[in-house]
NULO-91287 format. One record per residue (C-alpha): residue number from 1; residue in three letters; y, x, z. Coordinates in nm, 2 decimals. Layout:
+------+------+--------+--------+--------+
! resi ! resn !      y !      x !      z !
+------+------+--------+--------+--------+
!  NUM !  ALA !      Y !      X !      Z !
...
+------+------+--------+--------+--------+
//
This chain:
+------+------+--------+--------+--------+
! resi ! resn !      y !      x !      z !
+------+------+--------+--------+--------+
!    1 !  UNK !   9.12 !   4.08 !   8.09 !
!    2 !  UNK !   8.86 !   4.31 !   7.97 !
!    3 !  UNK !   8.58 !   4.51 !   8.14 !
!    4 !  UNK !   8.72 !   4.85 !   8.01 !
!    5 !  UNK !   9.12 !   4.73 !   8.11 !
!    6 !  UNK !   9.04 !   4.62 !   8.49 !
!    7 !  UNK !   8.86 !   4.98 !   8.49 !
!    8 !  UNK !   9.15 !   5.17 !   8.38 !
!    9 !  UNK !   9.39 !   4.96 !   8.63 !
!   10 !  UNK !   9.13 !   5.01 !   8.91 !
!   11 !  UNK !   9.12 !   5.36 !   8.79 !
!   12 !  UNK !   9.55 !   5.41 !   8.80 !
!   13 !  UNK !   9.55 !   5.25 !   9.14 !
!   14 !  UNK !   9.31 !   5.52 !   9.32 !
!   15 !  UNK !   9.49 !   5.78 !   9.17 !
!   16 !  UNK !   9.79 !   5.65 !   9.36 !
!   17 !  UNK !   9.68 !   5.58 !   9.67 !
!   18 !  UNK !   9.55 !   5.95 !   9.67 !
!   19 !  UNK !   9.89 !   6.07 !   9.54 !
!   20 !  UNK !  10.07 !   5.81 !   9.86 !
!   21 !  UNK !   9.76 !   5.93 !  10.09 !
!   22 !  UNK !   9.76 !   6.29 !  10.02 !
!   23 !  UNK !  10.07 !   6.42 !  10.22 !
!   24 !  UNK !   9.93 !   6.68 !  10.53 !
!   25 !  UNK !   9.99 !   6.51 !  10.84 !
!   26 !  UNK !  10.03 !   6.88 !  11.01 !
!   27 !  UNK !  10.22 !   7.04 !  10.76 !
!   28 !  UNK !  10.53 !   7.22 !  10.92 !
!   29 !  UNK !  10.81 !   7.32 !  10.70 !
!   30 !  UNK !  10.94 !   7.69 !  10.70 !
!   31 !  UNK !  11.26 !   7.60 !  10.83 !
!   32 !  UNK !  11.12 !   7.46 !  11.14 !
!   33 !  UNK !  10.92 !   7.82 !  11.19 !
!   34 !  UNK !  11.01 !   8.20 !  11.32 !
!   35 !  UNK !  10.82 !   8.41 !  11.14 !
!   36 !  UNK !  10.63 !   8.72 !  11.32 !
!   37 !  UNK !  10.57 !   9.03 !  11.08 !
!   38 !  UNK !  10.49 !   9.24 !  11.38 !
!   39 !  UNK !  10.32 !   9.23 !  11.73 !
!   40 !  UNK !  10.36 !   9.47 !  12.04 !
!   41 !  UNK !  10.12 !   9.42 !  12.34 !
!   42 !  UNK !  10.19 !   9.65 !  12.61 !
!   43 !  UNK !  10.11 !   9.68 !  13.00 !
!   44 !  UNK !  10.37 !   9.54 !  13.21 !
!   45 !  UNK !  10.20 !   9.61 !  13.53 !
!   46 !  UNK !   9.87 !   9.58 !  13.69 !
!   47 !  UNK !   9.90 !   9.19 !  13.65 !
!   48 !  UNK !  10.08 !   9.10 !  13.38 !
!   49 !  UNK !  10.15 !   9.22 !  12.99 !
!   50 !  UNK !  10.41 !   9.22 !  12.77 !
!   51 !  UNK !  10.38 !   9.09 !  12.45 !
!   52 !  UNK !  10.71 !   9.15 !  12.18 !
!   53 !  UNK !  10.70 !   8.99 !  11.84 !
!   54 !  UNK !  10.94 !   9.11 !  11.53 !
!   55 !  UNK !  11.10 !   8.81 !  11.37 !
!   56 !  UNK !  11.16 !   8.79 !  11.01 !
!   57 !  UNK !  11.52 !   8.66 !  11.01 !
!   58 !  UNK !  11.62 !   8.40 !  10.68 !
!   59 !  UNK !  11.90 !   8.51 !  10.46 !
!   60 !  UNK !  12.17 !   8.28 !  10.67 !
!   61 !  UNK !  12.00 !   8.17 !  10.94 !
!   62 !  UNK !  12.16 !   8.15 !  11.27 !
!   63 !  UNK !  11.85 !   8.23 !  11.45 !
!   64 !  UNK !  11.89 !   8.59 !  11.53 !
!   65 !  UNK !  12.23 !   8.55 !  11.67 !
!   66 !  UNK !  12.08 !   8.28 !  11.91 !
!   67 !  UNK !  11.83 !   8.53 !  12.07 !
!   68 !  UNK !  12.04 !   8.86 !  12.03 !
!   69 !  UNK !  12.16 !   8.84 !  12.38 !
!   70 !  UNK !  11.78 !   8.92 !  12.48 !
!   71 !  UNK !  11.63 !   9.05 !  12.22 !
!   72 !  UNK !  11.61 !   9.40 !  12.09 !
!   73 !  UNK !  11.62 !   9.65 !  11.81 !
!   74 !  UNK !  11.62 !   9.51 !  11.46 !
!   75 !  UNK !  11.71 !   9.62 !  11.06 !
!   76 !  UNK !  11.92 !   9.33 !  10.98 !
!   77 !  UNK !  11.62 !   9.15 !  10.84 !
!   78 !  UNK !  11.46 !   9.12 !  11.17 !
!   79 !  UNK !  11.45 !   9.12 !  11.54 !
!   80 !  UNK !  11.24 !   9.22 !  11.85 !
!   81 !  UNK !  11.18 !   8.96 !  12.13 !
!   82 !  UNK !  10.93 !   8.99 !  12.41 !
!   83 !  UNK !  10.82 !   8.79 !  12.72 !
!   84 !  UNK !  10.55 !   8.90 !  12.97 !
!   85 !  UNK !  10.23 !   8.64 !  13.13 !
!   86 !  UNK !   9.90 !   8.68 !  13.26 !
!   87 !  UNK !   9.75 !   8.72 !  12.97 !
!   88 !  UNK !   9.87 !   8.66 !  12.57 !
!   89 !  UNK !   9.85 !   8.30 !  12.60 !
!   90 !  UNK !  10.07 !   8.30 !  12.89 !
!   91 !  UNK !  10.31 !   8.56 !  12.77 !
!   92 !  UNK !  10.30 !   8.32 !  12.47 !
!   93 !  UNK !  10.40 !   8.02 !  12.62 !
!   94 !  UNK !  10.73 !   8.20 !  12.77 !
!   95 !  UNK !  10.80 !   8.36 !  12.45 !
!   96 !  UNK !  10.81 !   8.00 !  12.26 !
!   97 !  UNK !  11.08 !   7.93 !  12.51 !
!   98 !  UNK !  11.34 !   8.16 !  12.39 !
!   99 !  UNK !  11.35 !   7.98 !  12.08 !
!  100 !  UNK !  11.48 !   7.70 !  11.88 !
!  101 !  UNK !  11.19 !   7.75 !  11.63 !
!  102 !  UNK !  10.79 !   7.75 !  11.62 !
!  103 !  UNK !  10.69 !   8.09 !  11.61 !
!  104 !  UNK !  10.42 !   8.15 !  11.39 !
!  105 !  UNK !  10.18 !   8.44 !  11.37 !
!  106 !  UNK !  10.02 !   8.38 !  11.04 !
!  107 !  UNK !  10.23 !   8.60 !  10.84 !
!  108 !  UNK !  10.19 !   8.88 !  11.12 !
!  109 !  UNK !  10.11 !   9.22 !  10.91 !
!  110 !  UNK !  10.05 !   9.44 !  11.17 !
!  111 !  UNK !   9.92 !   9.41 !  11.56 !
!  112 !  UNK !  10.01 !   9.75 !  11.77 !
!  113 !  UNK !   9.87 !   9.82 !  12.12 !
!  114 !  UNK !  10.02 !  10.04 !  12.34 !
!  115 !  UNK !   9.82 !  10.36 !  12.50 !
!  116 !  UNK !   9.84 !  10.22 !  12.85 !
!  117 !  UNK !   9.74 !   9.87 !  12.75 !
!  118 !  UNK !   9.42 !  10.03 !  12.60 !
!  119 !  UNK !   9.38 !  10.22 !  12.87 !
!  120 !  UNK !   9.36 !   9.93 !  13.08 !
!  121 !  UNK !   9.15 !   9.72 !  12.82 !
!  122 !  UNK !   9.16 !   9.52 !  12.53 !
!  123 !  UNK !   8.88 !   9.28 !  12.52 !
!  124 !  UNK !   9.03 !   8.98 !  12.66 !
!  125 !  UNK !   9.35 !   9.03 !  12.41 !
!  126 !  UNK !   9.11 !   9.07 !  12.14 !
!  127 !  UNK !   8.93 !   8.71 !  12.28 !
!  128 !  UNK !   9.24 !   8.55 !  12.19 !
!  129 !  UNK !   9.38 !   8.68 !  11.89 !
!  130 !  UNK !   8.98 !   8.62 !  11.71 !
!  131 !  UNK !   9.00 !   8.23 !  11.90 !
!  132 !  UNK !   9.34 !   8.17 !  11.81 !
!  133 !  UNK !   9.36 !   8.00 !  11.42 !
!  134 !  UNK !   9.71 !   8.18 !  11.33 !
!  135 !  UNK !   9.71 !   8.53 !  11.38 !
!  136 !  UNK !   9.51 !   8.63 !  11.04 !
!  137 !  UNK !   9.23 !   8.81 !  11.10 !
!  138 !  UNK !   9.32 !   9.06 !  10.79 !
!  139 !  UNK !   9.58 !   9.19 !  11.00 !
!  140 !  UNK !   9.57 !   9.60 !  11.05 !
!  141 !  UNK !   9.59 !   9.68 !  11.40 !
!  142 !  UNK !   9.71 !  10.04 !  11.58 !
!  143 !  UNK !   9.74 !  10.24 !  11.89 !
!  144 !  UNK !  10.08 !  10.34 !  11.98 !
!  145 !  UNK !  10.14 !  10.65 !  12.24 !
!  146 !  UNK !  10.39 !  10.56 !  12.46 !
!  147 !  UNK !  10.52 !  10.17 !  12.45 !
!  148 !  UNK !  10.40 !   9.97 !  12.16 !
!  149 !  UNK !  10.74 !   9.77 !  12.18 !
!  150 !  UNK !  10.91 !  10.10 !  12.07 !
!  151 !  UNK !  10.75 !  10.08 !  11.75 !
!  152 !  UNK !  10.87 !   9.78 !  11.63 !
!  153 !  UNK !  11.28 !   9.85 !  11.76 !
!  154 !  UNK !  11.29 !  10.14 !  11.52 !
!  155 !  UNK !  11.47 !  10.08 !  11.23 !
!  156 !  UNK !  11.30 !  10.14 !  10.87 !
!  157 !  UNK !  11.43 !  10.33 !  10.59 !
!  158 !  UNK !  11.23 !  10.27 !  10.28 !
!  159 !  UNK !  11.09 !   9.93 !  10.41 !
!  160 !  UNK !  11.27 !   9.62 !  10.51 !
!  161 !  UNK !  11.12 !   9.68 !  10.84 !
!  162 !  UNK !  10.84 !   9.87 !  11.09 !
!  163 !  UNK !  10.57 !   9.67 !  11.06 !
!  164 !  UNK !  10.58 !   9.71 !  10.63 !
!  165 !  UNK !  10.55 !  10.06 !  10.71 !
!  166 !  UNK !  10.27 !  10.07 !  10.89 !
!  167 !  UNK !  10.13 !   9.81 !  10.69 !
!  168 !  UNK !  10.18 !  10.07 !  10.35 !
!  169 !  UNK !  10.09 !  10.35 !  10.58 !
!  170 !  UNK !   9.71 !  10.17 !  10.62 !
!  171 !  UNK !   9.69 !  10.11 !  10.25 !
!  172 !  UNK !   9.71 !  10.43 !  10.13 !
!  173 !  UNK !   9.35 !  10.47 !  10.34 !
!  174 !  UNK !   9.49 !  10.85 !  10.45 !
!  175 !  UNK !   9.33 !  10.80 !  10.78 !
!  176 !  UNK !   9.11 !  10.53 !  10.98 !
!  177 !  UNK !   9.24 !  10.22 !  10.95 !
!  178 !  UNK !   9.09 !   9.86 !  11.06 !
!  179 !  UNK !   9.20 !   9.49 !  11.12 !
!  180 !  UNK !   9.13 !   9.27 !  11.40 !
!  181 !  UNK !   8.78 !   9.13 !  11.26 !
!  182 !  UNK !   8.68 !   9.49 !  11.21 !
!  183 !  UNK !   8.75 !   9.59 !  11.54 !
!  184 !  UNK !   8.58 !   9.29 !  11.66 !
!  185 !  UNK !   8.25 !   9.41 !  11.47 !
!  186 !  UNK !   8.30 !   9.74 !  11.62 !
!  187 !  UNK !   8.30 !   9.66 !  12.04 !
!  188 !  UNK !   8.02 !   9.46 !  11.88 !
!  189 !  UNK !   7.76 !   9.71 !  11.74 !
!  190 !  UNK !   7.57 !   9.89 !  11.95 !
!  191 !  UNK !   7.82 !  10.17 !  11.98 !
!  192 !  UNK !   8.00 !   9.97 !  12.16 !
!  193 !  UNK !   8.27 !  10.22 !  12.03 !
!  194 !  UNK !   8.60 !  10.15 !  11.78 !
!  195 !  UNK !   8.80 !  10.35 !  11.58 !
!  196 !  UNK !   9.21 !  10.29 !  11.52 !
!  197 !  UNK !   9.49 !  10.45 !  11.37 !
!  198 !  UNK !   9.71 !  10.61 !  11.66 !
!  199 !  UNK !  10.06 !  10.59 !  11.62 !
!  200 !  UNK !  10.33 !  10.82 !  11.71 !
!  201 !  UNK !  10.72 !  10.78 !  11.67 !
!  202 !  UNK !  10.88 !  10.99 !  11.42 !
!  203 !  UNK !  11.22 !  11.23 !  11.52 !
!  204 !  UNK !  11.49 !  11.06 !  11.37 !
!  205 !  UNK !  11.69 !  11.20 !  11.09 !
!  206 !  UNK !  12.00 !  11.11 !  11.23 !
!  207 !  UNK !  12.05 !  11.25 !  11.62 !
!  208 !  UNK !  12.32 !  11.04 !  11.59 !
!  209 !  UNK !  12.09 !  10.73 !  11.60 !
!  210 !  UNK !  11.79 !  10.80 !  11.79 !
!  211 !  UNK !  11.68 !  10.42 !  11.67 !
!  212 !  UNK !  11.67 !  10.52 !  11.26 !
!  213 !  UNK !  11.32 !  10.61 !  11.30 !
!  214 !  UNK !  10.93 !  10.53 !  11.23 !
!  215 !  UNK !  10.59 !  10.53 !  11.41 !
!  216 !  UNK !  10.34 !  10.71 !  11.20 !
!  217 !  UNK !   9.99 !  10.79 !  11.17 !
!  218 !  UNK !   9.87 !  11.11 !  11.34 !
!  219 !  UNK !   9.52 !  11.08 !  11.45 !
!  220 !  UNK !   9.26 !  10.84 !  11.61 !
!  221 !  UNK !   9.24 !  10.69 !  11.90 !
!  222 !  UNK !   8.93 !  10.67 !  12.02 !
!  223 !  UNK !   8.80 !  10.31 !  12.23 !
!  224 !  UNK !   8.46 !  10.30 !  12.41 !
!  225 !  UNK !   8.33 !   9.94 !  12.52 !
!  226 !  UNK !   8.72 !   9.84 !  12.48 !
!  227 !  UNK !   8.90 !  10.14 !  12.67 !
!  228 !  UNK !   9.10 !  10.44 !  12.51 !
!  229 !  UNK !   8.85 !  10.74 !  12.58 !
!  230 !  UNK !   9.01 !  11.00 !  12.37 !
!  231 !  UNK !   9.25 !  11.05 !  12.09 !
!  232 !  UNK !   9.14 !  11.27 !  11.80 !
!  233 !  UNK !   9.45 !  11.49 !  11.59 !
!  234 !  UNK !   9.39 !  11.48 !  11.21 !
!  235 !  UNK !   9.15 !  11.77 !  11.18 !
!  236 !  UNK !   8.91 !  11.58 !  11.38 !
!  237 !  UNK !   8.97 !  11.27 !  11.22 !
!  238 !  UNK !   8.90 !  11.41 !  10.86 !
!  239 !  UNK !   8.58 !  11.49 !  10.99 !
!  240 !  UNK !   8.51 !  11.15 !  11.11 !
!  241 !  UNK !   8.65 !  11.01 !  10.81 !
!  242 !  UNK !   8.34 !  11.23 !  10.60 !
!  243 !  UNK !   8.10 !  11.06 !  10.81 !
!  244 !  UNK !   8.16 !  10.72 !  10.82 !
!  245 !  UNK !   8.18 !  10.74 !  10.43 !
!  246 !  UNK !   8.59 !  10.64 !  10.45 !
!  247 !  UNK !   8.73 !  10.95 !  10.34 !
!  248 !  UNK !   8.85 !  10.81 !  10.02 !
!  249 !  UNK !   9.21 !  10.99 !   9.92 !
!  250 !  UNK !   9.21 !  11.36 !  10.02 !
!  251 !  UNK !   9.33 !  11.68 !   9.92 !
!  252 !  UNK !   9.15 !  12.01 !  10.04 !
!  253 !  UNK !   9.31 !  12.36 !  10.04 !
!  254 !  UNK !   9.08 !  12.68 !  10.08 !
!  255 !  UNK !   9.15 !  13.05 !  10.11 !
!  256 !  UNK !   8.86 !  13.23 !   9.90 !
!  257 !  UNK !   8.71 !  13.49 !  10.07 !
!  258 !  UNK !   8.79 !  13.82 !  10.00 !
!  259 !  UNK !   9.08 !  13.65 !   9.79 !
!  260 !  UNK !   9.43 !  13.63 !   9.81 !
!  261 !  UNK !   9.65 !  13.31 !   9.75 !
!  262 !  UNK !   9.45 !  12.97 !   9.83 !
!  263 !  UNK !   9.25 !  12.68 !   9.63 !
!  264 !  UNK !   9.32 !  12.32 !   9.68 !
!  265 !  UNK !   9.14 !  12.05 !   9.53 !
!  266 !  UNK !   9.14 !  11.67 !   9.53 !
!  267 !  UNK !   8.85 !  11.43 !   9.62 !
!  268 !  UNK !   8.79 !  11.22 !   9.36 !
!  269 !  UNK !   8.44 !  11.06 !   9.46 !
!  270 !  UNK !   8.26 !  11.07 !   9.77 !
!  271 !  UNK !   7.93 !  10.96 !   9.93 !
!  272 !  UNK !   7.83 !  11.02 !  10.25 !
!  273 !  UNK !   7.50 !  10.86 !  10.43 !
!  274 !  UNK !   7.29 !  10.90 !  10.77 !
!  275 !  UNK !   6.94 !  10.98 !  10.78 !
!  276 !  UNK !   6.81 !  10.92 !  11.13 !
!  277 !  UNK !   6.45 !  11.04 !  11.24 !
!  278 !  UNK !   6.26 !  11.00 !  11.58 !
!  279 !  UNK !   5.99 !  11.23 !  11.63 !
!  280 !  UNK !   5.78 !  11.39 !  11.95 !
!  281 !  UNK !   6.04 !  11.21 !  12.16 !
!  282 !  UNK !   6.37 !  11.39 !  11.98 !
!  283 !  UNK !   6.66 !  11.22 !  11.84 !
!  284 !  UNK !   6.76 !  11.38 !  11.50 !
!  285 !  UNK !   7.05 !  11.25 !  11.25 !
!  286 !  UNK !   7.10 !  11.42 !  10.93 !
!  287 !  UNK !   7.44 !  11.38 !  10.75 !
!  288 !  UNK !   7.45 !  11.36 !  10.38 !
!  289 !  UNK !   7.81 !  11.43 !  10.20 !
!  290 !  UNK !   7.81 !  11.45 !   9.84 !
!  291 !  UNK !   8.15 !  11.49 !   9.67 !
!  292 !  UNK !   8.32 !  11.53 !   9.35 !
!  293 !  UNK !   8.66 !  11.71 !   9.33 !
!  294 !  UNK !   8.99 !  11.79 !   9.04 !
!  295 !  UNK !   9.12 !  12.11 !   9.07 !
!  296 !  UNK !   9.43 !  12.07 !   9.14 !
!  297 !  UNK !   9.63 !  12.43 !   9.22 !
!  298 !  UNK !   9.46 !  12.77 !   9.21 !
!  299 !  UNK !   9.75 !  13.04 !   9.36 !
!  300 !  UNK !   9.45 !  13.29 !   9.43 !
!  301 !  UNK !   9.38 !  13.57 !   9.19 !
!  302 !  UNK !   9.03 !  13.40 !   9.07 !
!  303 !  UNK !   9.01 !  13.28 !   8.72 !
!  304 !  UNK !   8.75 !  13.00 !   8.76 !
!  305 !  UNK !   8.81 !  12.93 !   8.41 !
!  306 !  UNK !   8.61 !  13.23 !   8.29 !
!  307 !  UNK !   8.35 !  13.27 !   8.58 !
!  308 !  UNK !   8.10 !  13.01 !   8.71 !
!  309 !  UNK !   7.99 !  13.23 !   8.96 !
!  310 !  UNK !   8.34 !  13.22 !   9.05 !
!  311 !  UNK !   8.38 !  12.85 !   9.04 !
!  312 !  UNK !   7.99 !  12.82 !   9.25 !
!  313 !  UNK !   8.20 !  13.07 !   9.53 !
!  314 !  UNK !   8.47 !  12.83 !   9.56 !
!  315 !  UNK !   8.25 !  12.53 !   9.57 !
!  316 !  UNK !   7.99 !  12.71 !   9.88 !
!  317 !  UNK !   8.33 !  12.74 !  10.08 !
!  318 !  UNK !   8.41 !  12.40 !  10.01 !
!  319 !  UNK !   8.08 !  12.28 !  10.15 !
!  320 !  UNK !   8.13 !  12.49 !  10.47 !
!  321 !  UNK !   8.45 !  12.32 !  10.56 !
!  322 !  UNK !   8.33 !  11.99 !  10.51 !
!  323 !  UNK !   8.01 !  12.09 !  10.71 !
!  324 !  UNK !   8.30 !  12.24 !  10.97 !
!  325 !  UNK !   8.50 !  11.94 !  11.01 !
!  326 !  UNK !   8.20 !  11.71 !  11.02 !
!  327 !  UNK !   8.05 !  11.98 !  11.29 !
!  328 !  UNK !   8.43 !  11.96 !  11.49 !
!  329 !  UNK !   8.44 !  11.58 !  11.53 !
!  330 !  UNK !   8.08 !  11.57 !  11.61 !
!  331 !  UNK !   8.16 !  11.81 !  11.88 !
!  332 !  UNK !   8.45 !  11.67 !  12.01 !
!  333 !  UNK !   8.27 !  11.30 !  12.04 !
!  334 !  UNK !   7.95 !  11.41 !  12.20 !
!  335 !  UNK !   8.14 !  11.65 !  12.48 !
!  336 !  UNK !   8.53 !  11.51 !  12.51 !
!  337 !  UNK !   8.52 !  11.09 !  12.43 !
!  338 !  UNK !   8.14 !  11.09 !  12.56 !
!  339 !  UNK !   8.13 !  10.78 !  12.26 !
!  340 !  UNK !   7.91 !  10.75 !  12.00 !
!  341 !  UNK !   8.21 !  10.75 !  11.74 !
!  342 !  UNK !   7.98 !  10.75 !  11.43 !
!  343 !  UNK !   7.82 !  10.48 !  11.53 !
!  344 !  UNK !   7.46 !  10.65 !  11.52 !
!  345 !  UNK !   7.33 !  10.36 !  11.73 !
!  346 !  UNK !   7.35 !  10.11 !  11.48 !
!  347 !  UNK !   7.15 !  10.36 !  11.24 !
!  348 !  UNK !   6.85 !  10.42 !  11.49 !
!  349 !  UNK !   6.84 !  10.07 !  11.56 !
!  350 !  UNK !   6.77 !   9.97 !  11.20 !
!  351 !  UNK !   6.49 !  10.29 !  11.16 !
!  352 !  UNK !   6.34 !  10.19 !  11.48 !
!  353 !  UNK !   6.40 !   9.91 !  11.59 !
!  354 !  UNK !   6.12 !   9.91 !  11.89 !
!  355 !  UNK !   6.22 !  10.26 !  12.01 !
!  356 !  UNK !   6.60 !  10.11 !  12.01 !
!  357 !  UNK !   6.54 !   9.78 !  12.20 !
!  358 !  UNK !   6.34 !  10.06 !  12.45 !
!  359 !  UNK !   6.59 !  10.32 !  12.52 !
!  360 !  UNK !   6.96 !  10.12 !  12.42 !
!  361 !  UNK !   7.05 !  10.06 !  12.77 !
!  362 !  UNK !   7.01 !  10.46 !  12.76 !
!  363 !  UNK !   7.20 !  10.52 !  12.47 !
!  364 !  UNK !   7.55 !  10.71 !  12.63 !
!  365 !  UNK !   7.30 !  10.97 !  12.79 !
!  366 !  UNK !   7.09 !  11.01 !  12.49 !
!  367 !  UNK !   7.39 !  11.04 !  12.22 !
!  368 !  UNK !   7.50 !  11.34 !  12.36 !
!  369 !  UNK !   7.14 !  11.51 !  12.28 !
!  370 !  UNK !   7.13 !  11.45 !  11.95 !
!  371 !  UNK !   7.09 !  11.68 !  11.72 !
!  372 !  UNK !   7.25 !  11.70 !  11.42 !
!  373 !  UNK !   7.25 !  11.85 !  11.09 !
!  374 !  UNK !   7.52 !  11.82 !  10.80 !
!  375 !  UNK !   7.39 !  11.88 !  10.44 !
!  376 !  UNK !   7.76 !  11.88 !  10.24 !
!  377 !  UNK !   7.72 !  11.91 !   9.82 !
!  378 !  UNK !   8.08 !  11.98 !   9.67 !
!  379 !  UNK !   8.15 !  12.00 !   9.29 !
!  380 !  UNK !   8.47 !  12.08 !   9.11 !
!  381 !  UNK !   8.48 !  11.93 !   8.78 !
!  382 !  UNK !   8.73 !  11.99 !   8.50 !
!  383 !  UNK !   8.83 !  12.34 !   8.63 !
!  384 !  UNK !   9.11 !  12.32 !   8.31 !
!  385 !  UNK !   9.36 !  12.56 !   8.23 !
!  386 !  UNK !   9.41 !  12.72 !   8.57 !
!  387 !  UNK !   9.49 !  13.09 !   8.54 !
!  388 !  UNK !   9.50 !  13.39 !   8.76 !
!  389 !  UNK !   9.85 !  13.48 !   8.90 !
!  390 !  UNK !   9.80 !  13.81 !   8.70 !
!  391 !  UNK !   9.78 !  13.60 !   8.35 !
!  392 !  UNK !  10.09 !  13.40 !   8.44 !
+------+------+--------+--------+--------+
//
């Protein structure tokens, strides 16, 4: 036999020992698993928690009738379960035994605390879900008022179930939204402070079925060193969301002064930035916003098609209420949450670093006497074919 044929042979036989060899040893097949889309944690008691899981249910399965005895609300396509422990390990471990399958986190879209569960303290749940190799650290998570549970027994209209509506909800980037490595990083800067979405159920449609409903978005709830500290409605939150530099899809409606009928214009670019300066002992942060905007309805009787001093009006006012929201949530953080929400620490500490490491144990008594200026720059572009109401 030749050189060049026992190489080919040798050759043939690796490649089928790696083809025999290659089979995962941990691989577990789909029919073996139940599937979470959703997680609830909520405060039982003092002691324990309560954690509820919504279960994707197969086309055919058999597994939600096994568990509907116990379990609760549900679309068709899934179910609610729940079991309370020590901790989320423990409530885990209970959980697992009210069913025939694995249940698997890694497909889990959405993770939804409730407000007294926050209240109480989220760090060690947080410990978990980051150690634990399943639940994907992608994941968006939320604040619910009331019981988190709730959420995930309402029935969806438009999606197959809850936690796709939230899910959507968080992609649209309308509000603050973050996943469980974000808000990891977050009780980890110096801030010590995090930012999620709070969620509030929707009335139902039907009073007929008070379950045919949805949690949506409707402000921020506010966490300082892993504690709910305040919750912030959606005025306050657009003003958070300009300075962070996250306020990427909104729509802003002015009244002109000395106008009738209102403006309203949509953001098409943003950039916002912190400038901070230590000087003489004072603490100063200077807020950058620069925008771009579309015109998008004019009902007032301006023609900014005709006038750019008309058009340099409408963009002034526009400035002022960014620079009035931005003032609001600053407000609201340094005198109601006490938190540094904007997360000016992490700012100073990269100007100054020496001054940081010497006044950081400090920092909650010294972010409240900051002082702050907001420098907003607003442009309309393409005014287009908008008329007056008087040339309609």
């Amino acid at each position: 036999m030749s050189q060049m044929m026992r190489t080919v042979l040798l050759s043939l036989l690796s490649l089928l020992l790696c083809l025999i060899m290659s089979s995962c040893w941990d691989r577990k097949e789909i029919n073996d698993l139940a599937l979470v889309t959703g997680v609830a944690i909520d405060k039982k008691d003092d002691k324990l928690i309560e954690v509820s899981v919504q279960i994707f249910i197969p086309q055919g399965s058999t597994q939600g009738d096994q568990a509907v005895g116990e379990a609760s609300g549900g679309t068709g396509t899934t179910f609610v379960q729940s079991a309370h422990g020590e901790n989320i390990a423990d409530a885990l471990s209970q959980l697992q035994q009210k069913f025939s399958r694995k249940i698997f986190w890694g497909h889990a879209e959405v993770f939804i605390f409730g407000e007294a569960k926050v209240k109480q303290g989220v760090k060690e749940d947080l410990d978990f879900l980051m150690r634990d190799s399943e639940p994907r650290e992608r994941a968006f998570v939320f604040v619910s008022k009331g019981k988190a549970k709730k959420i995930l027994e309402y029935h969806s209209i438009l999606e197959r179930n809850t936690s796709e509506v939230l899910r959507e909800m968080a992609n649209n980037k309308t509000s603050i939204t973050s996943s469980l490595a974000h808000l990891s990083e977050m009780l980890e800067d110096d801030s010590k402070t995090a930012l999620l979405p709070w969620v509030v159920p929707l009335p139902p449609p039907n009073q007929e079925n008070p379950t045919q409903s949805i949690g949506y978005i409707n402000g921020t709830a506010i966490l300082h060193n892993g504690k709910l500290v305040g919750v912030a409605d959606n005025r306050v939150t657009r003003g958070i969301l300009w300075i962070i530099n996250e306020m990427d899809n909104a729509i802003v409606t002015i009244q002109p002064e000395g106008a009738s009928g209102t403006v309203s214009v949509k953001l098409l670019r943003n950039r916002s930035s912190m400038k901070p300066r230590f000087h003489n002992g004072q603490w100063e942060m200077t807020i950058h916003v620069s925008c771009k905007n579309q015109l998008l309805q004019n009902t007032s009787d301006i023609n900014l098609t005709q006038s750019s001093e008309s058009l340099q009006k409408i963009e002034d006012q526009l400035e002022r209420n960014i620079e009035e929201r931005i003032s609001l949530a600053v407000t609201k953080a340094k005198n109601s949450y006490k938190a540094d929400i904007f997360n000016f620490a992490g700012a100073f500490h990269r100007a100054y670093p020496r001054v940081w490491k010497q006044n950081q144990k400090d920092w909650d008594a010294i972010f409240p006497e900051i002082k702050v200026i907001v420098k907003a720059k607003a442009e309309i572009l393409r005014p287009g074919m908008f008329n007056t109401q008087e040339s309609k």
